[in-house]
N, C-alpha and C positions, 0 to 999 in steps of 0.2 A: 272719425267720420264726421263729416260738415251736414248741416241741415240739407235737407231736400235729397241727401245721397241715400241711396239702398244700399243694403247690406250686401257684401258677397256673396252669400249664402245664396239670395234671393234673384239675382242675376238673371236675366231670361239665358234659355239655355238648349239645343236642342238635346234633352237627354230622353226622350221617351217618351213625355207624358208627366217624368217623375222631378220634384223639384231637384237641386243643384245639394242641398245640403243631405238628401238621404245618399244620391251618390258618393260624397264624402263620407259617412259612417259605413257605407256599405265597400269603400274601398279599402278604409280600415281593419276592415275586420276578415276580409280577405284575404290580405296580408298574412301569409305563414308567417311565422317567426323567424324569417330569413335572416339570417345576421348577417351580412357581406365580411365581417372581420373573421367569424367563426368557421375554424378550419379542423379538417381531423387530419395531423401527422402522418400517426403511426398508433397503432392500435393492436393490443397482445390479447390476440382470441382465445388460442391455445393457453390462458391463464386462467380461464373459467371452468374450462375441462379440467385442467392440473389440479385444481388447486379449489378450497371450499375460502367463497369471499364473505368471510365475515363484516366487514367494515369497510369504508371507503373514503380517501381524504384528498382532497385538491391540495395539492402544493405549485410551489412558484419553482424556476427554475433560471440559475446564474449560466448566458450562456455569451458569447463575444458577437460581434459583428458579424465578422463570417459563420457560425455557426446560423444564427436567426435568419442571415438571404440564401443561407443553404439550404433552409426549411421550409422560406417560401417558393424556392424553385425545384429542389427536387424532396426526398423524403427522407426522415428516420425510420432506425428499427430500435424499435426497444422489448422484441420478441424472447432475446437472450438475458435480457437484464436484471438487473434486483436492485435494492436499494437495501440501506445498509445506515446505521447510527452509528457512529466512528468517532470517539476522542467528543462527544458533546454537540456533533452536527451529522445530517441525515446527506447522502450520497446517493447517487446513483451510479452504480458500476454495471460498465460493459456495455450500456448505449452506443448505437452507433448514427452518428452526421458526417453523412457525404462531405467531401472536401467543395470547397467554392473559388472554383477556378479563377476568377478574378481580381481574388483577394488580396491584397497586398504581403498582411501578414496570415500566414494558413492556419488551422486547427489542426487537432491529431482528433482522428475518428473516432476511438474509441478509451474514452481520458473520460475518469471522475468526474463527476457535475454536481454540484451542490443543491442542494435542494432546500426551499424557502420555507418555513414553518413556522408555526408560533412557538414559543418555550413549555406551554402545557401540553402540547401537539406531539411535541420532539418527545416529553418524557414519558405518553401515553405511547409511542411508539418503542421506546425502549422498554419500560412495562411485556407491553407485548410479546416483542421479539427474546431478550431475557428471561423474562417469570414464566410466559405462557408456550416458549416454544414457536412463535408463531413467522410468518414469514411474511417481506413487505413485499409487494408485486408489482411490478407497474403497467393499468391496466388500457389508459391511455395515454397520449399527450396531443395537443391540439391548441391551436390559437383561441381563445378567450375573444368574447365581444368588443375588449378592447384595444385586442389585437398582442396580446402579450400571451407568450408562452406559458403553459400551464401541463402539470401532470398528476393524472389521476392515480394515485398507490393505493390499492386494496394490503386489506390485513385478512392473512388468509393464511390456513391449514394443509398442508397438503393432502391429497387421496391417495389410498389406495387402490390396488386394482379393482379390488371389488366395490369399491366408494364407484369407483368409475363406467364399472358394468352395470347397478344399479339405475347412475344418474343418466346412462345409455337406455336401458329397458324402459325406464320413465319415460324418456322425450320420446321414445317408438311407437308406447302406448299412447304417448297423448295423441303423435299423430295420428293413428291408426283409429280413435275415438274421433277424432275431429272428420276423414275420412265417413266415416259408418252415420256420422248425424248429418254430413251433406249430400251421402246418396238416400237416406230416408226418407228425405224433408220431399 
């Protein structure tokens, strides 16, 4: 900035009344946390019902060309699927990506995909699934703020039915409580 010049901030301005630089903090902070990169897939609801999520881990995911412009134009399911530690590396079986018509060379829909981990990650999930019984879930997947495929695997228990009618009666009564404190008030 040269002598004799004003700052941006200070710019005359018609905003109100209010200088130029509270506008700037006040649009900042406005601002949801909208990522433009961050996208949700496919997402396994019916895995919270199933299933008690103990634990939750971001992993990466090995996927081709046409699988990633299949994802940004139509969708996965990974409703069906599980993930799995196999021979020393962590899988996802039974994912499904739509085919991408365009494609030169195609995918198969519903083919193994590797999944990205650290080496203490990998064997705390073997740990789990081995010693403890425990089962890997996948609970999302979705594009990452910087635009890379990403999936969520809970480490999780299964329920039984009574697990289920319980964690049922719960969420009725809470609504049912939440109901009774808004016709009070």
């Amino acid at each position: 900035m040269g002598r004799g010049q004003r700052p941006l901030a200070f710019l005359p301005m018609d905003t109100g009344g209010q200088p130029r630089y509270f506008n700037i903090i006040m649009a900042s902070k406005n601002k949801k946390n909208s990522d433009p990169n961050y996208k949700v897939i496919a997402e396994n609801r019916r895995a919270r019902y199933d299933y008690a999520i103990e634990d939750d881990i971001e992993c990466g995911i090995i996927l081709t060309g046409s699988e990633v412009k299949s994802l940004r134009e139509n969708s996965g399911n990974i409703a069906e699927s599980y993930a799995a530690v196999e021979d020393g590396e962590l899988w996802l079986v039974n994912s499904y990506i739509a085919p991408y018509e365009r494609a030169m060379f195609s995918h198969l829909e519903r083919q193994k995909r590797k999944l990205l981990v650290s080496r203490k990650q990998l064997s705390d999930l073997w740990n789990a699934t081995q010693r403890k019984g425990m089962t890997l879930v996948p609970l999302v997947m979705y594009f990452n703020h910087k635009g890379f495929v990403k999936l969520k695997i809970g480490i999780a228990k299964g329920k039984k039915n009574h697990d289920k009618r319980a964690s049922d009666a719960k969420r009725d009564w809470g609504r049912q409580k939440q109901r009774l404190l808004r016709h009070n008030d």
